[in-house]
C-alpha positions, 0 to 999 in steps of 0.5 A: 130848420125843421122837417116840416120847414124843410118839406114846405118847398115840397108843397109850394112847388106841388101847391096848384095840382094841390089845390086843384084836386081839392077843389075837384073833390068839392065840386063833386060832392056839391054836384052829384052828392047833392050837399046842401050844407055846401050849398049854403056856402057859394058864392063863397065855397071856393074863396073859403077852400083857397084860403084853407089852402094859404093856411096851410102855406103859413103853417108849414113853411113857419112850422106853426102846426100849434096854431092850426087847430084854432084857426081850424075851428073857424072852418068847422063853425061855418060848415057846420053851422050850415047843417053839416055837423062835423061831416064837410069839416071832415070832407075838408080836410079828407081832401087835403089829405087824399091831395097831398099824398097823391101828388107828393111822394113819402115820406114829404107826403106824411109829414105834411099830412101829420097836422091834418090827420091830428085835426081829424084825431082832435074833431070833438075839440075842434067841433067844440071850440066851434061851438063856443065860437058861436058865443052869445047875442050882442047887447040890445044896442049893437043888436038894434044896430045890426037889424038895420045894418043888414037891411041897409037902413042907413037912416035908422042906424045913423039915427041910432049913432046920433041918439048916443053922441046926444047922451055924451058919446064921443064920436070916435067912440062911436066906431069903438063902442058901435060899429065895431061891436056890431062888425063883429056881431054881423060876422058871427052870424054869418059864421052861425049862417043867421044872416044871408051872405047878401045881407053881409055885404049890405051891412058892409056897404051901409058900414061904408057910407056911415064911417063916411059920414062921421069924417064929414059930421064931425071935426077933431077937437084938435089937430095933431101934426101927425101923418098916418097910412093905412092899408090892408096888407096884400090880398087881405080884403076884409076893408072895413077894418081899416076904414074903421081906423082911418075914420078913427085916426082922423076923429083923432087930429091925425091926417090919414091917408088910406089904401084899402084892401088888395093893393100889391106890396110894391104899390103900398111901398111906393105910396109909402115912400112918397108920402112919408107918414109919420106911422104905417097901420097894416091890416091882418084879418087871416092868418093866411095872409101871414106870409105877405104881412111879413114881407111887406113889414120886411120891405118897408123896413128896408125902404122907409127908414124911421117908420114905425109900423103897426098891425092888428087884426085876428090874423095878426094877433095870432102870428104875434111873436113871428111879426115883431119879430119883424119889428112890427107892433102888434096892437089890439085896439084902435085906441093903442095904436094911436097912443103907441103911434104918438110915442113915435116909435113900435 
């Protein structure tokens, strides 16, 4: 075990006081420093402080400080999107230090510390990733596409959808080619602070009631005697994805059964003994969420024997290698998963 590893108790045990003292720090600075740029952030400034806070739970009870700045970046392209430059990313990260070694005693409180002073030390690079994050606009499609998605105009963009299956588009192409491509271009600009948090989430809602629409339009070519369960793992709540999949698997043949987001570990495990699927598709949108994939991976495995399970999502392909080492597939695209899943077996 490493020193990090062996400290990481240290910090579960402290992890309220912690996170506490943080969220004061921030608080204060919204309040009485006037800070605009946090401003922006709420409703969603202290999701987003708790979820910086569960990553460092990942990184220092795996010891795995190298993912850390990429994960980092993602923090840095939203505050400083939203006019801060690099100074609220600082603050973030100032605050976790200042928590740390005011709560927990040398030398826990330095070696916890190491990673969060070298992301200081790195900021340029940091705030240069953060940068390229920012990519570039979406085709004219996704970019027509998402103008009506974040104004809820479900009509125009299923009219938009019904003019590609007009030119050929297969209707699980539709998800794969459409509406991903456009999740993903409704997230980048909320990270750029392009769009409103209120239009987010009425491009979620329209996304919704479009991917229900598909599963009642359209029918598989042919039926395949396959069963799957699809879920987010615990606490992850980033529910279009697996919709997505679900609507996906069923244009496929495949009869789905999916739970959603932000169902405890042990009801999933329940709903997977009673069900017996032929595969389990799980959702990892945050690293931080890493900790409670794997142990449900760990718990199925020992409760549902046969089952092969499947995962993909940015937080899965960053904890890859810790997560088939669980023997879990890790998958990139809604089409491997269910080739692999066909194969029978991760």
């Amino acid at each position: 075990m490493t020193n990090l590893q062996s400290v990481s108790e240290v910090f579960e045990r402290n992890y309220n006081n912690l996170i506490a003292i943080v969220q004061q720090r921030m608080e204060l600075e919204l309040q009485f420093h006037r800070r605009g740029d946090l401003q922006q952030l709420e409703p969603d400034l202290l999701e987003l402080l708790r979820e910086f806070g569960e990553l460092l739970r990942v990184v220092y009870h795996y010891n795995v400080t190298n993912l850390l700045p990429h994960e980092a970046a993602w923090y840095a392209s939203a505050l400083s999107s939203r006019g801060s430059a690099n100074d609220a990313f600082t603050l973030l990260v100032d605050s976790w230090i200042i928590s740390i070694q005011g709560v927990i005693k040398p030398p826990e409180c330095n070696l916890l510390a190491n990673p969060l002073q070298e992301l200081k030390t790195n900021l340029v690079s940091i705030l240069s990733e953060a940068e390229q994050r920012r990519g570039v606009p979406a085709s004219v499609e996704i970019t027509n596409l998402v103008n009506d998605l974040i104004v809820a105009d479900r009509i125009g963009a299923q009219a938009q959808l019904a003019s590609y299956v007009h030119s050929g588009v297969t209707p699980d192409e539709l998800i794969t080619q459409f509406l991903l491509p456009a999740m993903v271009e409704i997230g980048r600009r909320w990270e750029n602070n392009e769009i409103q948090i209120f239009e987010e989430h009425l491009a979620t809602e329209t996304i919704i009631r479009l991917l229900s629409g598909l599963s009642g339009a359209f029918k598989p070519e042919n039926m395949i005697d396959r069963t799957a369960l699809v879920s987010c793992v615990p606490n992850d709540k980033h529910q279009l994805v697996p919709m997505a999949l679900s609507t996906f698997l069923e244009l496929k043949g495949w009869r789905v059964s999916s739970l959603g987001s932000s169902l405890p570990a042990e009801q999933i495990i329940v709903a997977a003994k009673r069900m017996q699927p032929d595969a389990i598709f799980l959702s990892l949108n945050m690293l931080s969420r890493l900790t409670e994939a794997l142990e449900l991976i760990s718990m199925l495995h020992q409760r549902i024997a046969d089952c092969p399970i499947f995962i993909g999502g940015q937080g899965a392909q960053a904890g890859k290698s810790l997560l088939e080492e669980a023997n879990a597939l890790v998958i990139q695209t809604f089409e491997e998963a269910h080739q692999f899943a066909m194969r029978g077996s991760a």
